[in-house]
Residue frames as qw, qx, qy, qz and C-alpha x, y, z in Angstrom:
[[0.683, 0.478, -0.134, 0.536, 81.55, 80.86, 87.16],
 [0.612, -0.613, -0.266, 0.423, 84.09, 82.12, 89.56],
 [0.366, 0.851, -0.293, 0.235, 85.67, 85.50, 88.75],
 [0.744, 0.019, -0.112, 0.658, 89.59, 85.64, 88.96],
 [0.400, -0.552, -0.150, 0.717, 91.85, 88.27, 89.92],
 [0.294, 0.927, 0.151, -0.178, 91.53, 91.91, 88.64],
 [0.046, -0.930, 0.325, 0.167, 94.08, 92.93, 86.14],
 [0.791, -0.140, 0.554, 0.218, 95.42, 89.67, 84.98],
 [0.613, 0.771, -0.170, 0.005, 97.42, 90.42, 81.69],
 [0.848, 0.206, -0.208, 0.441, 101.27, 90.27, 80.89],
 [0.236, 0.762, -0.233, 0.557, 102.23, 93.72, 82.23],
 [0.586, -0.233, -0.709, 0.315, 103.87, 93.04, 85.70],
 [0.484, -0.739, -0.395, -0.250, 102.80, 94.05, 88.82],
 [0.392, 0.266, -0.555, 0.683, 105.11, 96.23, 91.68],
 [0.436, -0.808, -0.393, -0.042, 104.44, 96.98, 95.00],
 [0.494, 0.286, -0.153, 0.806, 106.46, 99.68, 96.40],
 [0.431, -0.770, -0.320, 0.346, 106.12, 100.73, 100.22],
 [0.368, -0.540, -0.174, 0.736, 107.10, 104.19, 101.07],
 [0.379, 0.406, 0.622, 0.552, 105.33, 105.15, 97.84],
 [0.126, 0.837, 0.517, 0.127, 104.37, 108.93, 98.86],
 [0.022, -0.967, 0.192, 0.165, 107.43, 110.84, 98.72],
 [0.166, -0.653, 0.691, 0.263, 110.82, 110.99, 97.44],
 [0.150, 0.418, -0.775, -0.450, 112.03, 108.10, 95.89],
 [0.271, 0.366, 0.890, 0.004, 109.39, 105.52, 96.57],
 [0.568, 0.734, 0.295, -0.228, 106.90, 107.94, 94.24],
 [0.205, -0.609, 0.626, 0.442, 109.71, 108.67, 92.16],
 [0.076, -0.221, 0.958, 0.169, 109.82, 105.23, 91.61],
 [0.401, 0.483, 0.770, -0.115, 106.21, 104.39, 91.11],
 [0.407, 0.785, 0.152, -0.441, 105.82, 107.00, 88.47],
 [0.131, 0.593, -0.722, -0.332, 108.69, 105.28, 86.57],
 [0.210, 0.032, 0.970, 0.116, 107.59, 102.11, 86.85],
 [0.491, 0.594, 0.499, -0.397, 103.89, 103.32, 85.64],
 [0.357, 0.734, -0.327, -0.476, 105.98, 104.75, 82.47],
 [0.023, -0.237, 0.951, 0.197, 107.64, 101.38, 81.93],
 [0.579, 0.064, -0.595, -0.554, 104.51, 99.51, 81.77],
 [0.261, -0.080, -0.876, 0.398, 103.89, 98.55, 85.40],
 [0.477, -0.629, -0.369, -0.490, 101.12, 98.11, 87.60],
 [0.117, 0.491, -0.439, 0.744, 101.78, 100.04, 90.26],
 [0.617, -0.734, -0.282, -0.039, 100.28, 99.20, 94.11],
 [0.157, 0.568, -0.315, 0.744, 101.57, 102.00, 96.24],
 [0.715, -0.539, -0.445, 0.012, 102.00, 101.18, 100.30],
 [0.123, 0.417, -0.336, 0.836, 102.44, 103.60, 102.56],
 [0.275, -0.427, -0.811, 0.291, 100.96, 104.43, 106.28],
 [0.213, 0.483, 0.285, -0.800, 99.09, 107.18, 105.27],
 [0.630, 0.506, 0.516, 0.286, 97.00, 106.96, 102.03],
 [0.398, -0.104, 0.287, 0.865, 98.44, 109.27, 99.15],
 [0.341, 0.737, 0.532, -0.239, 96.23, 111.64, 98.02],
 [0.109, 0.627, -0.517, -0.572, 99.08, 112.33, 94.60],
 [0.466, -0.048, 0.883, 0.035, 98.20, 108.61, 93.58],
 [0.547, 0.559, 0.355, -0.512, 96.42, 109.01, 90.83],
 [0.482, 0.731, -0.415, -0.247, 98.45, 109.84, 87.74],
 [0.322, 0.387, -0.863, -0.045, 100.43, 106.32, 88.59],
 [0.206, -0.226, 0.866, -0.395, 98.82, 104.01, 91.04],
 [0.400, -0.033, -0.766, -0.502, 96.89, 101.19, 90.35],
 [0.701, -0.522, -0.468, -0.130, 96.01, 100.61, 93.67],
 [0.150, 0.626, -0.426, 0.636, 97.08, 102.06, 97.11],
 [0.718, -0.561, -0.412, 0.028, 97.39, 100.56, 100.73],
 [0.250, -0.791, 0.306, -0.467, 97.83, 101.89, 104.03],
 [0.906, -0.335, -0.235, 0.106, 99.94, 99.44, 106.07],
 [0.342, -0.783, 0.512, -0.092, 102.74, 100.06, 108.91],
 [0.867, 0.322, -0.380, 0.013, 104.82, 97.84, 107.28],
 [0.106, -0.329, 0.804, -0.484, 106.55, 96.68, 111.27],
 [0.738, -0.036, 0.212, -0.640, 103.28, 95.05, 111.54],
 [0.099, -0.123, 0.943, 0.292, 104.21, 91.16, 110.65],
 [0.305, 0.376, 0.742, -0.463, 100.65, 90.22, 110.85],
 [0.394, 0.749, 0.331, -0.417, 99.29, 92.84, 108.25],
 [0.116, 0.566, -0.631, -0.518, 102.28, 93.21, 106.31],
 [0.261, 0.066, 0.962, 0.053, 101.01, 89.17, 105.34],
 [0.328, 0.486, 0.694, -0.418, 98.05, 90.11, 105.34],
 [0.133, 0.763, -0.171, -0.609, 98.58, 93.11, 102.73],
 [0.081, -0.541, 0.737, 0.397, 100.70, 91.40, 100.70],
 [0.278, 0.090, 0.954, 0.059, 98.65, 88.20, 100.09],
 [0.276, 0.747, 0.387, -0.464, 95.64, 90.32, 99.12],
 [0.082, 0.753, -0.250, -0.603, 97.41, 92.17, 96.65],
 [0.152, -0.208, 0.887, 0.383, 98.55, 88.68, 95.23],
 [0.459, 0.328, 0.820, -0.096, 94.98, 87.21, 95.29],
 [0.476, 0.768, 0.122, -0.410, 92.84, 91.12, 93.75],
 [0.419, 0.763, -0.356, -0.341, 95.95, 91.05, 90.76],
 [0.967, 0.210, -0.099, 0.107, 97.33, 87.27, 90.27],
 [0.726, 0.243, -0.138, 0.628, 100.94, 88.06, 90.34],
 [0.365, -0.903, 0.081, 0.212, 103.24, 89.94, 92.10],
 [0.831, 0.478, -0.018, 0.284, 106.84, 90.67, 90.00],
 [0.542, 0.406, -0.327, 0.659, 108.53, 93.36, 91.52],
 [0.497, -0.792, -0.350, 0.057, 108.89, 94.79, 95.01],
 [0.381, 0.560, -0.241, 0.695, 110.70, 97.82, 95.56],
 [0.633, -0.581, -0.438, 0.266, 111.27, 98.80, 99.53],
 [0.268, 0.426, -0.156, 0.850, 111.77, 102.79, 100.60],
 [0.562, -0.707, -0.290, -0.317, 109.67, 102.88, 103.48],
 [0.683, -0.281, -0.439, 0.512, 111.28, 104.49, 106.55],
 [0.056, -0.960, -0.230, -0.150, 111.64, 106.67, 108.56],
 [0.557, 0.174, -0.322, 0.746, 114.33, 108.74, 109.94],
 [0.397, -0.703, -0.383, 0.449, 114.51, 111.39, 113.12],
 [0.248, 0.869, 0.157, 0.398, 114.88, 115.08, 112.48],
 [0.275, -0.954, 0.046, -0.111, 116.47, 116.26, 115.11],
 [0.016, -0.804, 0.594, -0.025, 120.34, 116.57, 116.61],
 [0.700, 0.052, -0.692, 0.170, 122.11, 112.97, 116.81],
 [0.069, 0.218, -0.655, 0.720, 122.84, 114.26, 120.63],
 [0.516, 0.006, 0.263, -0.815, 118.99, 114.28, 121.08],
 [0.662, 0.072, -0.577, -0.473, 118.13, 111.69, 119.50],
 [0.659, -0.373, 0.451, -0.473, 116.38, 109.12, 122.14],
 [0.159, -0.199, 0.964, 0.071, 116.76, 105.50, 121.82],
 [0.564, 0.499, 0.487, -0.442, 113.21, 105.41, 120.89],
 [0.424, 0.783, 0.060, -0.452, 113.38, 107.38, 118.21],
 [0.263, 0.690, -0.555, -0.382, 116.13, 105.85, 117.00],
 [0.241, -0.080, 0.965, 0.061, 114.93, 102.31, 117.14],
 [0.541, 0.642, 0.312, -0.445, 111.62, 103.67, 115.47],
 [0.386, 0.767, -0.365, -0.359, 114.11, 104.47, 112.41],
 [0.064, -0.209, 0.962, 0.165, 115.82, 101.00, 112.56],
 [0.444, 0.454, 0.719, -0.283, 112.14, 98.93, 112.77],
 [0.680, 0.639, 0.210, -0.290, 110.39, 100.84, 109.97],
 [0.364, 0.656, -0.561, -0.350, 113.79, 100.55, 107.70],
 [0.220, -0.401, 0.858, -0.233, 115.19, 97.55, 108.80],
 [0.438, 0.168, 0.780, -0.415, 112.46, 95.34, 110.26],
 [0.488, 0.545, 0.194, -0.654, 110.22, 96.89, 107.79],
 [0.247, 0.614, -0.668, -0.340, 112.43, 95.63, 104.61],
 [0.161, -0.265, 0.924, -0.222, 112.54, 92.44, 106.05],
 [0.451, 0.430, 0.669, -0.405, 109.08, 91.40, 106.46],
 [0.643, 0.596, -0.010, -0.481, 107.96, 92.59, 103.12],
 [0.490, 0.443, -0.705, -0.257, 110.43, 91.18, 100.93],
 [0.143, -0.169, 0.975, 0.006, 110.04, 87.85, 103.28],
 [0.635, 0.367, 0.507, -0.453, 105.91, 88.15, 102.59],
 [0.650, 0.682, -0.183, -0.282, 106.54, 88.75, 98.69],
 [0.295, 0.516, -0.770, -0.232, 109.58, 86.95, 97.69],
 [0.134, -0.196, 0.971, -0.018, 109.46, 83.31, 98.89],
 [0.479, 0.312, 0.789, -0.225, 105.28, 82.77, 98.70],
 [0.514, 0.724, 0.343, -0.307, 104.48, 84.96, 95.13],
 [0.487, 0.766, -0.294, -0.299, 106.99, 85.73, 92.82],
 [0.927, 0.186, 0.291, 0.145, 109.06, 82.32, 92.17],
 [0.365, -0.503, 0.370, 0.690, 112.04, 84.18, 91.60],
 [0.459, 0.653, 0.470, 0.376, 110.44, 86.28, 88.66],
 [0.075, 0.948, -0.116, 0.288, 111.13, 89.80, 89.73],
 [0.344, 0.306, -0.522, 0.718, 113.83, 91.84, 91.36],
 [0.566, -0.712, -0.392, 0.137, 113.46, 92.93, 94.92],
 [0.410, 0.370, -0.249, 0.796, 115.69, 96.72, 95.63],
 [0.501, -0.699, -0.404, 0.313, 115.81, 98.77, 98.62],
 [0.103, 0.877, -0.019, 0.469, 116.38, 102.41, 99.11],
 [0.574, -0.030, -0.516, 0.635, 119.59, 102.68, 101.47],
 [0.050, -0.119, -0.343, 0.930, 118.25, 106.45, 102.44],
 [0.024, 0.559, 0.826, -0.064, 114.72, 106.29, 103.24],
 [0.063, 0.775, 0.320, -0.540, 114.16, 110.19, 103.71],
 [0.224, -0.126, 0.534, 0.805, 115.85, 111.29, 100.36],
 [0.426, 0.707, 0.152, -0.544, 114.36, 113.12, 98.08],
 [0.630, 0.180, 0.592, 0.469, 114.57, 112.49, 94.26],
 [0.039, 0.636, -0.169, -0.752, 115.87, 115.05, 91.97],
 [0.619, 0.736, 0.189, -0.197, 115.11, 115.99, 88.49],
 [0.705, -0.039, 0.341, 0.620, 117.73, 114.55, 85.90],
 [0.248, -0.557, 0.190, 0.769, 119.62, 116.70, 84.66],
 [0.651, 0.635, 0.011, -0.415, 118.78, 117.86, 80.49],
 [0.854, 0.291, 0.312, 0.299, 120.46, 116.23, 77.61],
 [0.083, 0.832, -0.335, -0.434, 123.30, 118.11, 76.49]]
């Protein structure tokens, strides 16, 4: 008997790149409260992942090659892929006057480029137009604490 994929059930499955700060954990600790299995991808591993992540990968997500590579994995270890959320980027720190063409095609690629490639690895070969697919317009943001109920 052949085992199948880990984790096969109804509850769906997100991946969600830029998943160790700001709004991409944010967002994976919401989507663990909703009733998601979380796979958190980032290019450093998280070492906050615990309290939400079902699973975490390191992947430079400019990388066409691995981003595939990532992605298909993720489909085979959990059957199903449903939602893919995209906040992975980066962004220069320093004056706009300084800022080198490098540095500022480093920040287009990992937003940009980076967007791209995932949502073309995940949308068209795993999710059969079952989930959404959102992007984070400001990659460095930070997510704030909602305000109380009044």
């Amino acid at each position: 008997m052949t085992a199948g994929p880990i984790g096969v059930g109804t509850a769906p499955v997100a991946i969600v790149t830029g998943s160790n700060g700001g709004i991409g954990a944010a967002i994976c600790r919401q989507l663990t409260k909703t009733g998601h299995r979380v796979v958190g991808v980032d290019r450093v591993q998280s070492s906050d992942s615990g309290s939400w992540a079902l699973d975490t990968r390191v992947l430079y997500v400019t990388a066409p090659d691995r981003v595939r590579e990532i992605v298909d994995g993720i489909a085979d270890r959990f059957g199903r892929i449903d939602v893919l959320v995209n906040c992975a980027g980066t962004a220069h720190r320093g004056s706009f006057a300084g800022t080198t063409a490098t540095e500022f095609m480093t920040d287009v690629e990992s937003s940009l480029l980076g967007t791209f490639l995932m949502s073309q690895a995940v949308v068209f070969p795993h999710m059969d137009r079952r989930g959404p697919v959102g992007s984070s317009t400001s990659p460095r943001s930070r997510a704030r604490p909602a305000a109380p109920d009044r």
